[in-house]
N, C-alpha and C positions, 0 to 999 in steps of 0.2 A: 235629262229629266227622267225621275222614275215613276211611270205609270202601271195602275192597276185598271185591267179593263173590264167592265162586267158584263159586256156581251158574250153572246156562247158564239162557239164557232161552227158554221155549217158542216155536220156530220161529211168527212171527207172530201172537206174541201177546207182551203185557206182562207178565203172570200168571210170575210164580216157580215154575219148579219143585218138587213138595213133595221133588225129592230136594236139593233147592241145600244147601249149606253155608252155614252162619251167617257173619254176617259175621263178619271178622276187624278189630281197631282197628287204625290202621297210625301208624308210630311215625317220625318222618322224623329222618335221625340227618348231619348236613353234618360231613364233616371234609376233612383236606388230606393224606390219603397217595396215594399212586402205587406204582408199581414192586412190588416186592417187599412192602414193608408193606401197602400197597393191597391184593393180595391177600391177605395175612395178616387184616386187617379184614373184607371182604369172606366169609371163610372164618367167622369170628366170627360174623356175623350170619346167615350161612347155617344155621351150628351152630344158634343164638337160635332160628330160624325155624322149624327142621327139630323140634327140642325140645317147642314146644308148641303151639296150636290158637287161643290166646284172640287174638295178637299179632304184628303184619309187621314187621319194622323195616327199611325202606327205605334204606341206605345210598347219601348223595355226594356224590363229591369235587368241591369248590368253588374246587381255585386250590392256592399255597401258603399258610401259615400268615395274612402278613396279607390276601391275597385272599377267605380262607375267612371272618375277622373282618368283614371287611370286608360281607360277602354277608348274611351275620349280620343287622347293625345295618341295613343297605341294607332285608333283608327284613321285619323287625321295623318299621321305619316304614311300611312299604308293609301292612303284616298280614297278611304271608305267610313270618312266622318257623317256622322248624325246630323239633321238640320236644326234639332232643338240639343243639347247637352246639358242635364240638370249637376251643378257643379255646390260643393259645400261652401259654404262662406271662406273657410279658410286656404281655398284654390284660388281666391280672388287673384291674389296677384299674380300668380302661376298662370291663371288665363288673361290678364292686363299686358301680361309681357310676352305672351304668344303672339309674336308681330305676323299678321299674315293668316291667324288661323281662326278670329273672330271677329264678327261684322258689329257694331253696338248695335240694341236696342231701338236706340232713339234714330240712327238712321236706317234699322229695317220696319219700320214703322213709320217714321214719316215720306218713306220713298212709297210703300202701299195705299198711305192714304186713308189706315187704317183708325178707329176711336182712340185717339193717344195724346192723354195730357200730364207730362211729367207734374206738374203742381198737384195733380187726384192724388197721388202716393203721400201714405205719412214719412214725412220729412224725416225723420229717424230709424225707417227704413229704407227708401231709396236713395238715401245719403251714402248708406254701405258702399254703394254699386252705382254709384256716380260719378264723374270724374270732374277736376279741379274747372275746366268748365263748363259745367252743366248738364253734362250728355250722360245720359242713363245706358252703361256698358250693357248690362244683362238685367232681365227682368225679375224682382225680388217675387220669392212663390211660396215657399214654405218656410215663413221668418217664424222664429219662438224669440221666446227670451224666458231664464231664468224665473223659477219663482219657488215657493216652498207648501210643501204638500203635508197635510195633518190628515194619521189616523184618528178622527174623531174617537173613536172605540177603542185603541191602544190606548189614549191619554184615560179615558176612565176607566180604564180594568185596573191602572194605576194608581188609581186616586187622584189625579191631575186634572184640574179644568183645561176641559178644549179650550174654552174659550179664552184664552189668557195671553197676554200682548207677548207677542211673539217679532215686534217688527223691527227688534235689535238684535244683535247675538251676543249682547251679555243678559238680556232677560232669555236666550236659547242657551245659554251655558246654564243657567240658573235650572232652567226645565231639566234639561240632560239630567242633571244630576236627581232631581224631585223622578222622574222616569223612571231612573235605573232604579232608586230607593223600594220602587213602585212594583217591581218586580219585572219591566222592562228590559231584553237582552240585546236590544236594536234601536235603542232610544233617537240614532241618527244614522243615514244612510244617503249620499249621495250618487249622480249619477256624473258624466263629464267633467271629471274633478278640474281638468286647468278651464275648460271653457268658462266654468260658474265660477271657483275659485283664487282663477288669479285674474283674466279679463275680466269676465263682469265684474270682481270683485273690483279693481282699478277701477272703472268707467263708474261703478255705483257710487267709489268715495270720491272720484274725481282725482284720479292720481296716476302717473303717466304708466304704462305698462309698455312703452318703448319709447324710444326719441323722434324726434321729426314726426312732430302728432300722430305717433304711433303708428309711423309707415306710409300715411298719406301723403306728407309731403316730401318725400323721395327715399329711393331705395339705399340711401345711405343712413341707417337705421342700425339703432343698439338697442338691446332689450333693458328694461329696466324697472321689471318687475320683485328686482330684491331690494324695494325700498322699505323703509319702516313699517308701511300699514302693512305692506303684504307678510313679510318675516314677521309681523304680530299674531295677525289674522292664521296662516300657518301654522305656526307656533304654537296656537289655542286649540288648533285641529288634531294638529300632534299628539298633546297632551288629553283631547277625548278620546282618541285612538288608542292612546296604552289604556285608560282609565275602564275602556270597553263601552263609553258611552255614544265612540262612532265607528262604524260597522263599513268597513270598506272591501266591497266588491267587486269592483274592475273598472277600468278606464274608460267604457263604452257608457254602457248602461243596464249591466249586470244587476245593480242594486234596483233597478225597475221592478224585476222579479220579486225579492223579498218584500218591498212594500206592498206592489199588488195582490201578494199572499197574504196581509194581514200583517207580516211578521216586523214592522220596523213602523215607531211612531214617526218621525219625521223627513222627510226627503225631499234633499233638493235636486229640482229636474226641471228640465224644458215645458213652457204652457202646454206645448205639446202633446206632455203626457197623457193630456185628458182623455183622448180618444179610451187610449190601454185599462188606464184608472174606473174607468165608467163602466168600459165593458166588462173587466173580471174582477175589481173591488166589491167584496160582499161584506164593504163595512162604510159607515158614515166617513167621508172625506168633505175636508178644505181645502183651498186655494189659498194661499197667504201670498203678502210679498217678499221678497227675497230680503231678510234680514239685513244688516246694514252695523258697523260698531259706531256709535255715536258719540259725535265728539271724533272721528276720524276724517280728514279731508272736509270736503266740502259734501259729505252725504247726508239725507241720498240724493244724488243726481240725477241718473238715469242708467238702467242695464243695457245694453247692447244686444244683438240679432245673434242667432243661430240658423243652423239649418242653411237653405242654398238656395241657388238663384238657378232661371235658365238662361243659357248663354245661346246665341245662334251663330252654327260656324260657318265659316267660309269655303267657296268650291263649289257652290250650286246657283241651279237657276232660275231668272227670276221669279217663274211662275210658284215656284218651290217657297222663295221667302215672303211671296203671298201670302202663301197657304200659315207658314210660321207666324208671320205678322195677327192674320186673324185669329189663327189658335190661340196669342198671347193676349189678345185684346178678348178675345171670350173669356181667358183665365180671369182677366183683370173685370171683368164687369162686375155689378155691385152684387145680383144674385147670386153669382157662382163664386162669389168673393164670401158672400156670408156666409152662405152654406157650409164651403170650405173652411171658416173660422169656427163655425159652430161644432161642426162634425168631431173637429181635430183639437179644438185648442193655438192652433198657428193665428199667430196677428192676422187682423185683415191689412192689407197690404196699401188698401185707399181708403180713407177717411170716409168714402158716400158708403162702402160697406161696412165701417163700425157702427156709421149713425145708422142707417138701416137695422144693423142687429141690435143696436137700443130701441129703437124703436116698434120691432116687434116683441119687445120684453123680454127676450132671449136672458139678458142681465139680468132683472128680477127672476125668475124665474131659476137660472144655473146662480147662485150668488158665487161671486170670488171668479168667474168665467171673464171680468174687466179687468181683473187686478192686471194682468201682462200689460194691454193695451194704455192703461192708466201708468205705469211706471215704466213704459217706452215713452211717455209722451210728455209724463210732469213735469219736464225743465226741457229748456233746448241745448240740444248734445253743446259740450266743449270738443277741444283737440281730444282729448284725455278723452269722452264718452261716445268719441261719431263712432270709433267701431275699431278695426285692427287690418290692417294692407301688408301683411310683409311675406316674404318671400320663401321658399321650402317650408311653411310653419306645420304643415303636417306633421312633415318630421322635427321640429321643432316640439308639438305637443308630443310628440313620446318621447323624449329626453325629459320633459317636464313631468311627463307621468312615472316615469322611472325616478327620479328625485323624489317626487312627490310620496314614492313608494316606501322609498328610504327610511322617509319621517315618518310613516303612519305605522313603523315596527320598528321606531325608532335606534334606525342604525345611523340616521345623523340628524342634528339639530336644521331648526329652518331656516336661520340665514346660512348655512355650509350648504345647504342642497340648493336654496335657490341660487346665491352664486354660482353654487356647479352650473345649473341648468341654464344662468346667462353665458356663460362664459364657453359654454360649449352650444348653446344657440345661435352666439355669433359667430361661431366660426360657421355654420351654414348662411346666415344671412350676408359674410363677405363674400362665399362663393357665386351668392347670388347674382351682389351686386355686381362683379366681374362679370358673370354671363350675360350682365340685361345693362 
């Protein structure tokens, strides 16, 4: 066990103070925020700290999302794993199938004794991080989902009503084009193009985006995201790409930048954004829902989760996953749950913290600040919308992003690239399946 002691040590001697403080158990918690969030995290644990006496929990940040994985696995072999590891949704299976190297949720929490009810959590988020019998792997903390962002003030330097139904994408192909006429150079800009684009887009119409309910029900899975809606949906992206009516930035969330400059009327991005948006937007914004082609599948359905869970690993002691337990069960309380949704735009992760934040008005007050939580919740998930489980998808989304790049300076049409991008996505998914 690794303790911090805060008694001083008798000048020249080894002999402990009898006024020292006990020790405290210290709790080491690695994740990958920065900036703004960072602080917001940091402020969390300060809270945790400041709260009680038994427990430290040392927060740090390790990289971005797959750096911080990364560091993870790297430490864990070495046996100098973290007791918390904040892990991106698409690591999920990558830590389901680390046999040996993570303890669930639901049994480090119910061995402590700690505030813990799997039914608190909205079902369309703790479904992500669930397994086929009920046990909650790792605990969901910083979930987004998809939505679409309006420069209020771009669409009128335009001539464009903001206000205008925007909650198909053939009334947002319509716009594009009324934008660019408008004298618009940025008329669309998104950010995670495969996360929003080809999952959420699948889960939103209802259309599989791999086999075997998309990885959940075994690791013997094929991708199957070059079906007609998606090679449409694509297809339509393509063609705002050449026409310069969508302005592609980079696979992370480069196009963050331009929107929050003013420079770019519409962008799809994580609820998430809010935090960024609010703080350096120096122009009227909305929150929309994430568009939808109508008359496609069964939409809209429901979008799917982003963002990461924390996992707690294995190799320590119990006093240790005490300490883990209660730091998780402070995350999850309803105060520190709204805050955290307010602050950031991230779901709240238990239904007593949505209704709380309606309930202080927080909704009327931010409008469009519900829309995530309202189109996580509208329907309940199919196979097709509970989320995505398969295996290397890491590197799976940058094969998709590389495709994906293809079409947007169109060096190949979108059914050639999305087939490229399945057919070489499964050859990492058989390797998987072989190792697990």
């Amino acid at each position: 066990m690794r303790n911090l002691t805060t008694g001083a040590l008798i000048a020249g001697s080894t002999m402990l103070s009898p006024f020292a403080a006990y020790a405290q158990t210290e709790v080491q918690f690695w994740h990958a925020f920065t900036g703004r969030l960072g602080e917001l995290v940091a402020a969390q644990v300060e809270q945790f700290n400041a709260g009680q006496d038994d427990f430290i929990v040392v927060g740090s940040h390790k990289g971005n999302y797959s750096e911080t994985l990364n560091a993870g696995i790297a430490a864990f072999r070495a046996g100098e794993q973290p007791q918390i590891l904040m892990v991106f949704e698409v690591g999920t299976a990558t830590m389901m199938s680390a046999e040996g190297a993570v303890r669930s949720v639901t049994e480090v929490m119910e061995a402590s004794g700690a505030d813990f009810d799997p039914d608190a959590y909205i079902s369309s988020v703790n479904g992500y991080y669930t397994n086929t019998d009920g046990e909650m792997l790792s605990l969901p903390f910083n979930a987004s989902t998809p939505v679409l962002w309006v420069n209020r003030n771009a669409f009128e330097a335009a001539g464009v009503d903001p206000d205008t139904d925007l909650s198909t994408w053939q009334n947002v192909g319509e716009v594009l084009g009324q934008l660019q006429d408008g004298g618009s150079t940025c008329p669309l800009t998104t950010a995670w193009q495969s996360w929003i684009h080809l999952e959420n887009f699948s889960a939103y119409h209802d259309v599989p985006f791999a086999t075997q309910d998309n990885g959940f029900a075994g690791v013997d899975t094929e991708l199957a995201f070059n079906g007609p809606a998606q090679v449409a949906h694509i297809s339509a992206m393509g063609e705002w790409a050449q026409d310069g009516k969508f302005f592609y930035a980079g696979r992370r969330n480069e196009g963050g930048a331009n929107f929050r400059a003013g420079e770019c009327a519409l962008f799809t991005e994580s609820s998430a954004g809010y935090a960024g948006i609010k703080a350096e937007a120096a122009f009227d914004f909305d929150v929309r829902p994430l568009p939808y082609w109508d008359g496609v599948g069964n939409s809209p359905q429901n979008t799917i989760i982003g963002g990461a869970s924390l996992w707690v690993m294995e190799g320590h002691e119990a006093a240790e996953y005490e300490g883990a337990a209660q730091f998780l069960a402070f995350l999850s309380s309803s105060d520190v749950q709204s805050k955290w949704h307010q602050d950031t735009g991230y779901l709240p992760i238990t239904t007593a913290a949505a209704d709380a934040t309606r309930a202080a008005g927080f909704y009327d007050e931010n409008l469009g600040t519900e829309v995530a939580v309202i189109q996580m919740t509208m329907n309940e998930p199919t196979a097709n919308s509970k989320g995505l489980r398969l295996g290397s998808f890491d590197q799976i989304r940058g094969i998709i992003d590389e495709e994906l790049e293809a079409v947007w300076v169109g060096d190949k049409d979108a059914q050639t690239a999305l087939d490229s991008a399945v057919e070489r996505g499964n050859v990492l998914l058989r390797r998987f399946e072989q190792a697990n």
